[in-house]
TORDREN-594430 format. One line per field, with one value per residue (C-alpha): residue number from 1; x, y, z. Coordinates in steps of 0.02 Angstrom, whole numbers, plus 32768, in hexadecimal, padded with zeros to 4 digits. Layout:
pos = c(NUM; ...)
east = c(X; ...)
north = c(Y; ...)
up = c(Z; ...)
end
This chain:
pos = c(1; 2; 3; 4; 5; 6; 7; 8; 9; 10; 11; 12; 13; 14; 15; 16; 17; 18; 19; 20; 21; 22; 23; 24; 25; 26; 27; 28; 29; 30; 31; 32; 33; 34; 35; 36; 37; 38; 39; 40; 41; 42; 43; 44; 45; 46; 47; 48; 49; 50; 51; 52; 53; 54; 55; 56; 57; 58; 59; 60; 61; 62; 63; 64; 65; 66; 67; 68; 69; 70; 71; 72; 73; 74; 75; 76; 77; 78; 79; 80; 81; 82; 83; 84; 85; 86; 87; 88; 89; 90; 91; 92; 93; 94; 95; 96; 97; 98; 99; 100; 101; 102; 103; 104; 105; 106; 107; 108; 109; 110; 111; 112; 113; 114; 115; 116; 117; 118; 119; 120; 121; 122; 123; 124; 125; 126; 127; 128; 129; 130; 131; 132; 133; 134; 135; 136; 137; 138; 139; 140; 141; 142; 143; 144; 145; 146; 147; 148; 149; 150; 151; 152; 153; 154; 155; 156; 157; 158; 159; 160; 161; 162; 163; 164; 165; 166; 167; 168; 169; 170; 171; 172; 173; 174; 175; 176; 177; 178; 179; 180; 181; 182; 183; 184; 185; 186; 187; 188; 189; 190; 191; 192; 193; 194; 195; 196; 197; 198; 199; 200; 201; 202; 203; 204; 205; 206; 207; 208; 209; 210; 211; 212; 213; 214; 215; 216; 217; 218; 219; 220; 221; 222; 223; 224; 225; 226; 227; 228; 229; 230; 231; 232; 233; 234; 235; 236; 237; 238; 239; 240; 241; 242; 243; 244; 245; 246; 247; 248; 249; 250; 251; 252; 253; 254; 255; 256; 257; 258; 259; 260; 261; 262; 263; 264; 265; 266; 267; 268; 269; 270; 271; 272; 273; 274; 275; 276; 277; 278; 279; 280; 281; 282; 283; 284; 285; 286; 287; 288; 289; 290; 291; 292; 293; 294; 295; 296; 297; 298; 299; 300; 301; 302; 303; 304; 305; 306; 307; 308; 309; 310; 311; 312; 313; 314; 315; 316; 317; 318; 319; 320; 321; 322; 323; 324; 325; 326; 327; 328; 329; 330; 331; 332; 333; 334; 335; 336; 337; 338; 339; 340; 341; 342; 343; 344; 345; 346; 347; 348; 349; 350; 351; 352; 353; 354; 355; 356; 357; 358; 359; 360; 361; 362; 363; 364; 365; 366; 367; 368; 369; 370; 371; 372; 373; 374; 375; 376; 377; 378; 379; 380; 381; 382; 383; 384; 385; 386; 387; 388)
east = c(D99B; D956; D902; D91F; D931; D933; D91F; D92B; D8AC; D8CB; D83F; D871; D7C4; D754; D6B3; D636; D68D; D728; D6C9; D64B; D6EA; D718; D68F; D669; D719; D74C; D688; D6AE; D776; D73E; D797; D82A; D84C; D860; D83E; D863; D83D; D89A; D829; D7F5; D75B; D6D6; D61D; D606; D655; D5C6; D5B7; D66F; D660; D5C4; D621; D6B7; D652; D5EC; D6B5; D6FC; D789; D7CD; D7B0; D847; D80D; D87D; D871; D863; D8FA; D985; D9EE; D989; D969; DA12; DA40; D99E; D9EA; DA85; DA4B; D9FA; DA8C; DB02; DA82; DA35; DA7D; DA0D; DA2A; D9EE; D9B0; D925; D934; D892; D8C1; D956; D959; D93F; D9D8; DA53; DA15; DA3E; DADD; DB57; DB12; DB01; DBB3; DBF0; DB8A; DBC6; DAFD; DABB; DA51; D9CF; D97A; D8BF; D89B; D803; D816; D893; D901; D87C; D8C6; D864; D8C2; D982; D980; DA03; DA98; DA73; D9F8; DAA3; DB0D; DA7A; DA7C; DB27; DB1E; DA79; DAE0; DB6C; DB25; DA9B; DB35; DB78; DADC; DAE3; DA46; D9B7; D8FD; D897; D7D0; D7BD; D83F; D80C; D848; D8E8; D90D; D8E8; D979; D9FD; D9DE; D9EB; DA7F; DB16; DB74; DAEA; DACA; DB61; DB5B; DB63; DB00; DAA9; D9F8; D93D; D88D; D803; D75A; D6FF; D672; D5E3; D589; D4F0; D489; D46D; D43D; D3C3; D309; D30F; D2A9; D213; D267; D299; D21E; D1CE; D240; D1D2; D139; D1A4; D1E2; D128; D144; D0B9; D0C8; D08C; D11F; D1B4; D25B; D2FB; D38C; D43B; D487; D547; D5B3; D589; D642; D67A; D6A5; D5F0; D5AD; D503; D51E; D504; D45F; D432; D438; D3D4; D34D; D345; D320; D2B1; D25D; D24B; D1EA; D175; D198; D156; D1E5; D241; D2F5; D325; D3DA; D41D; D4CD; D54E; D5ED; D63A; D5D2; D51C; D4FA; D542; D4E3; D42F; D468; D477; D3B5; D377; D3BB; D383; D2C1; D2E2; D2D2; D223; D25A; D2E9; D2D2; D377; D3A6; D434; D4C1; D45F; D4CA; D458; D440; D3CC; D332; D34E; D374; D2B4; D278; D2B8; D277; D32D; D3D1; D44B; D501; D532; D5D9; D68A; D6FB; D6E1; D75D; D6DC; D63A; D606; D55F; D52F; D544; D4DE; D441; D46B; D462; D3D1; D377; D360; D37B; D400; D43D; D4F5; D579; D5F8; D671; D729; D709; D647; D65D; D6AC; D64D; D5B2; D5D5; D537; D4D6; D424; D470; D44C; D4EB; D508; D5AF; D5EA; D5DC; D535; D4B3; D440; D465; D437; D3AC; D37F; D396; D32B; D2A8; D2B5; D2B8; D207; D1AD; D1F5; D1D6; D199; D20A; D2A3; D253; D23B; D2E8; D352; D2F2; D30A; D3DB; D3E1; D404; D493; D4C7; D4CE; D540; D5A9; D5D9; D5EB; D669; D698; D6F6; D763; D79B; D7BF; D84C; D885; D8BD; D92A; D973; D987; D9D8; DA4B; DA8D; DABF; DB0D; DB6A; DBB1; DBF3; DC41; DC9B; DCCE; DD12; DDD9; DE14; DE79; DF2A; DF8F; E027)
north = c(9449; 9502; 9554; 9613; 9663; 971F; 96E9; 9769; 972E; 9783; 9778; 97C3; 9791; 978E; 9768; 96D1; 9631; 967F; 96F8; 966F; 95F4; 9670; 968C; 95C2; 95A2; 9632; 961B; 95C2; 9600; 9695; 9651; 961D; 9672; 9740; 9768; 97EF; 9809; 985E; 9873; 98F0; 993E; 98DE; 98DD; 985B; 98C3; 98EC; 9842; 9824; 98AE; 9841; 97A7; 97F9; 983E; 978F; 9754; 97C3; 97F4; 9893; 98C7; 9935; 995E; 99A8; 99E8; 995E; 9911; 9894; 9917; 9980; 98C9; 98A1; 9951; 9933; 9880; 98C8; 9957; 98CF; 9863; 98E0; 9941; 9893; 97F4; 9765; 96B0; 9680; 96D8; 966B; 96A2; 9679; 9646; 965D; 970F; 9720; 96AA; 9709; 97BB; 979A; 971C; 97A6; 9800; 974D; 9720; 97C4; 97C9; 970A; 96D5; 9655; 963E; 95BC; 95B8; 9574; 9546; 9588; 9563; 952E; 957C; 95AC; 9584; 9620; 9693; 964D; 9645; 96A6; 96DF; 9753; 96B8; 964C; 96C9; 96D9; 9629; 9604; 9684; 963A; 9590; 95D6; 9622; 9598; 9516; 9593; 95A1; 956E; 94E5; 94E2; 949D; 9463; 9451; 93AD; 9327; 935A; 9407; 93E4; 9354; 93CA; 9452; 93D1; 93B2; 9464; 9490; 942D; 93EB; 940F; 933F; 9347; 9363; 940D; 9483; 941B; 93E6; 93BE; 93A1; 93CA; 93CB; 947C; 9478; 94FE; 9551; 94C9; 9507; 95A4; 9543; 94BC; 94D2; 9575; 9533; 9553; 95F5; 9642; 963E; 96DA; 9708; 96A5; 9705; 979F; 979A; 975F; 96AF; 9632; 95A1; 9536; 956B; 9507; 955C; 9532; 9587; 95C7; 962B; 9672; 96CE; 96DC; 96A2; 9628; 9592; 9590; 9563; 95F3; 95D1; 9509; 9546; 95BA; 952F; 949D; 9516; 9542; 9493; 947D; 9510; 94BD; 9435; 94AE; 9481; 94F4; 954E; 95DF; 95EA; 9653; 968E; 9700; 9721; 97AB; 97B8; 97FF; 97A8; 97D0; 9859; 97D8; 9736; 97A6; 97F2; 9714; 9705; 9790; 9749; 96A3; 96DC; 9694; 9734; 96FE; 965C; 96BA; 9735; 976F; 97C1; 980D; 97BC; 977D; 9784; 970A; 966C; 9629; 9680; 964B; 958B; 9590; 95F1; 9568; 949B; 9494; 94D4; 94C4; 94B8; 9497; 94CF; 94A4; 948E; 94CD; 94AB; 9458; 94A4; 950A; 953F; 9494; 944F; 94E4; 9491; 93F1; 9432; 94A0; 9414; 944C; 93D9; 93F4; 93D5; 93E0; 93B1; 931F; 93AF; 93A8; 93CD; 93C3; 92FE; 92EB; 9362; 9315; 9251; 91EE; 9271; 9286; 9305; 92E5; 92DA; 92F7; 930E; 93C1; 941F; 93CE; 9429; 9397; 9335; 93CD; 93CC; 933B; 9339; 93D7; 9381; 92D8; 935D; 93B2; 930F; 92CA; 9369; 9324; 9283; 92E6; 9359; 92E0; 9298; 933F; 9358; 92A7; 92BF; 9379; 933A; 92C8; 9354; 93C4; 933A; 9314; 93C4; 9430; 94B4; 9484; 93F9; 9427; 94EA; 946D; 940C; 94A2; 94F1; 945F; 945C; 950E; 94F1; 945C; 94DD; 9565; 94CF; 9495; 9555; 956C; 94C2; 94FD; 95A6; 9575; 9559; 94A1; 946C; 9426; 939C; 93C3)
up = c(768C; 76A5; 7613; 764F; 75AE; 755D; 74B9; 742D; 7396; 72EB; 7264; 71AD; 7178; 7225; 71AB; 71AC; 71E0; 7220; 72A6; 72E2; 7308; 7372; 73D2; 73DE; 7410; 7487; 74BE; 7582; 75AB; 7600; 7690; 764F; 75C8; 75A8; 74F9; 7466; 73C5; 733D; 7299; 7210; 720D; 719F; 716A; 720C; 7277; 72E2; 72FC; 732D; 73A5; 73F1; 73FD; 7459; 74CA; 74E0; 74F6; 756F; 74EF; 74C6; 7402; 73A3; 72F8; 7279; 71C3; 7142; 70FB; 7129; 7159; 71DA; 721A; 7239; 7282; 72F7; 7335; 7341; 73B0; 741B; 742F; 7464; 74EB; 753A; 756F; 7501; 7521; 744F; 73B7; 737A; 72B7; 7254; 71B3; 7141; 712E; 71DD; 7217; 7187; 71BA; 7271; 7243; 7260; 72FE; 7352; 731D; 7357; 73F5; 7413; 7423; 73CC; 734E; 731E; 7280; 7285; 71BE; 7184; 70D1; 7043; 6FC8; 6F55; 6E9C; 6E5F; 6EE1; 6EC4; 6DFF; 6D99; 6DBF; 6E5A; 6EA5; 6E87; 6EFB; 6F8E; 6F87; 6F91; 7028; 7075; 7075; 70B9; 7169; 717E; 71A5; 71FE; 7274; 7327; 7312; 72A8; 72C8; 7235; 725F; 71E4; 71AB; 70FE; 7112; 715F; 70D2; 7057; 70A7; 70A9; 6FFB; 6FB2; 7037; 701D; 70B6; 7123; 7138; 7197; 7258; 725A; 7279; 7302; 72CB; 7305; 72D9; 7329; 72E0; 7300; 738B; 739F; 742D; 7413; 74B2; 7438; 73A9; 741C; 73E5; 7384; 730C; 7387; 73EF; 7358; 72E1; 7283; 721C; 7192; 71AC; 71AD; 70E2; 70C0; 70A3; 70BA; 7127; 7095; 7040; 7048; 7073; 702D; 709A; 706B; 70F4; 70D4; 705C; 6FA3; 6F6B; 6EF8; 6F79; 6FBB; 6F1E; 6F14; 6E53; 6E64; 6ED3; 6E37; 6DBF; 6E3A; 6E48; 6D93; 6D6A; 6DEB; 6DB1; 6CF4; 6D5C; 6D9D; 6E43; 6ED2; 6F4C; 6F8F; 6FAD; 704B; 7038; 70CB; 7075; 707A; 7014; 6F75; 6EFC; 6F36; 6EB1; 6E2C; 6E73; 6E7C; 6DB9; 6D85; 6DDD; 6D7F; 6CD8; 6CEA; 6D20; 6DBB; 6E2C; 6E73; 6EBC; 6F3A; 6FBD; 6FE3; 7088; 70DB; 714E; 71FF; 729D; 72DF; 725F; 72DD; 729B; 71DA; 720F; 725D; 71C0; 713F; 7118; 70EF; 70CF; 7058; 7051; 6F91; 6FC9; 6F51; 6FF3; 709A; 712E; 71A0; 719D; 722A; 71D8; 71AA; 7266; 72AC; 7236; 728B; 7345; 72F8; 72C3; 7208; 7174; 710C; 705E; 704F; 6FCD; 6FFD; 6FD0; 7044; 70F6; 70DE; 70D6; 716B; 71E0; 7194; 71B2; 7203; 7209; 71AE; 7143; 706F; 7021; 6F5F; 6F05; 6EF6; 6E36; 6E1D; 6E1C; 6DCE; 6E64; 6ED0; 6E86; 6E99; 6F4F; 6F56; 6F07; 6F7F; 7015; 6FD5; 6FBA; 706A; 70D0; 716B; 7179; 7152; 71CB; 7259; 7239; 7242; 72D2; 732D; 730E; 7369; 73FF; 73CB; 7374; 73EB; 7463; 73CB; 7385; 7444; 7440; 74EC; 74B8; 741F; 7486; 7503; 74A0; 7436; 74DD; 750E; 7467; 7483; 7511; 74E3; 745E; 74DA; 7547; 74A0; 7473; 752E; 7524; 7485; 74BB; 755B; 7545; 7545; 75C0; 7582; 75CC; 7647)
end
């Protein structure tokens, strides 16, 4: 079955875990695969730019907004002959629904998330979910990286359990070669912000939003704090909330326990500045972040929140139950009086981690359901034959 594609990937939000899954799983099809990219212009766009280049694709940017977005896939569609849109998340697959149907491409949805309740509520979240629904079953396939997040879709879209749109999972892999050792070839970063190597270094690399829980972190180190305990919590964040999340520090007289630092293209140099990282995440869809610690060999702390729990199975990884920040604490505490066991354990698992979670293997099975779903729309549009 040949994998020759010219895929056309469109990113509303090409941020954090969205722009690293496409740089894992486009990461080896060089060969087989031409690639463009139709996204907005963001704070990481310097960073997109890098990874297209690292890719081989071509980059379009356009003015924010669903609707230069569309016009932008559009323009695509009707100048160049693409074999699949690969539409990353929701308001990816509904901004390029029409140009795909009009275009007769089609389009395959990769979840990234769920219908946040906070995001559909009232009256105008009742209509863009009714819409949402309505193009999702209309999709030509859609890939969910966790059984958790795909459950979770059929059960806030109604008639989705049904056969249509066609459907697959397949757990998100990494580029673990870059992740192998970097504790030792990447340190310094440490010594750089002036912490001591006595100190120990709690980690929280990602967006400040509400679904990765920086307020749950807040709380577990303000008790720890009442304790007296010793630490420093490295967060290299970016997002909408990091003015109000450093304003919450500052309130609570908790400013000297965090340096805060800006977005890091390359995680690998705050993975060998931390003991260990944290994840007190509400949901995530897998956990790309939290694998690159395992392949890194850093210990992690991370909440048995959806997705998280299933990317995390037998592995060393602590587990506590999401919306507890006693329990995070807790496992803070267990990971400061255990440093060098949990140490030497993280770092005994990095190898099967880095077997387990290789990008090779899940690009390797999205392209044949990729290409069982271009098989399946020529098979429909080709006319049917009627008996003489």
């Amino acid at each position: 079955m040949t994998r020759d594609m010219n895929i056309l990937i469109v990113a509303r939000w090409p941020l954090g875990g969205i722009r690293t899954y496409i740089r894992y799983t486009y990461g080896h099809v060089s060969e087989t695969c031409r690639i463009t990219i139709v996204a907005p212009e963001t704070h990481e766009l310097q960073a997109l730019r890098q990874d297209a280049a690292r890719l081989g694709a071509r980059l379009v940017t356009c003015g924010d907004g669903c609707a230069r977005i569309a016009k932008a896939v559009h323009t695509e569609l009707r100048r160049t002959s693409y074999s699949i849109v690969h539409s990353q998340g929701f308001i990816s697959a509904a901004t390029s629904y029409p140009a795909c149907r009009l275009a007769g491409v089609p389009n395959v949805l990769t979840l990234h998330g769920i219908l946040e309740e906070r995001l559909l509520s009232g009256w105008k979240g009742s209509m863009k979910r009714a819409a949402l629904s309505s193009i999702v079953r209309r999709l030509d396939g859609i890939h969910a990286v966790s059984n958790d997040i795909l459950k979770n879709v059929e059960n806030d879209i109604p008639g989705l359990r049904q056969n249509h749109p066609p459907r697959t999972v397949i757990e998100n892999g990494i580029d673990t070669a870059w992740f192998a050792g970097c504790r030792l070839t990447h340190a310094g970063l440490r010594h750089e912000l002036g912490i001591a190597d006595h100190e120990f270094v709690f980690g929280f690399l990602g967006r400040m939003m509400p679904q990765k829980g920086f307020d749950i972190l807040v709380d577990a180190a303000g008790m720890l704090a009442a304790e007296n305990r010793r630490f420093r919590i490295l967060a290299a964040a970016s997002g909408d909330y990091v003015r109000e999340s450093c304003e919450e520090i500052r309130c609570r007289e908790l400013y000297d326990l965090f340096t805060i630092i800006p977005f890091q293209a390359d995680p690998r140099r705050v993975y060998a500045a931390v003991d260990t990282l944290v994840m007190p995440s509400r949901w995530e869809a897998w956990g790309l972040v939290a694998v690159e610690a395992l392949c890194s060999g850093t210990p992690l702390i991370a909440s048995s929140c959806l997705g998280l729990r299933e990317s995390l199975a037998n592995t060393p990884a602590m587990m506590v139950p999401p919306e507890n920040p006693q329990a995070l604490a807790d496992a803070m505490r267990a990971a400061m009086d255990t440093r060098r066991d949990t140490s030497a354990r993280s770092q005994a698992f990095a190898a099967e981690a880095c077997a387990r979670f290789d990008s090779r293997k899940s690009t390797n099975r999205l392209l044949e359901f990729m290409n069982t779903v271009i098989a399946n729309q020529r098979n429909a549009s080709r006319p049917k034959r009627t008996a003489a």
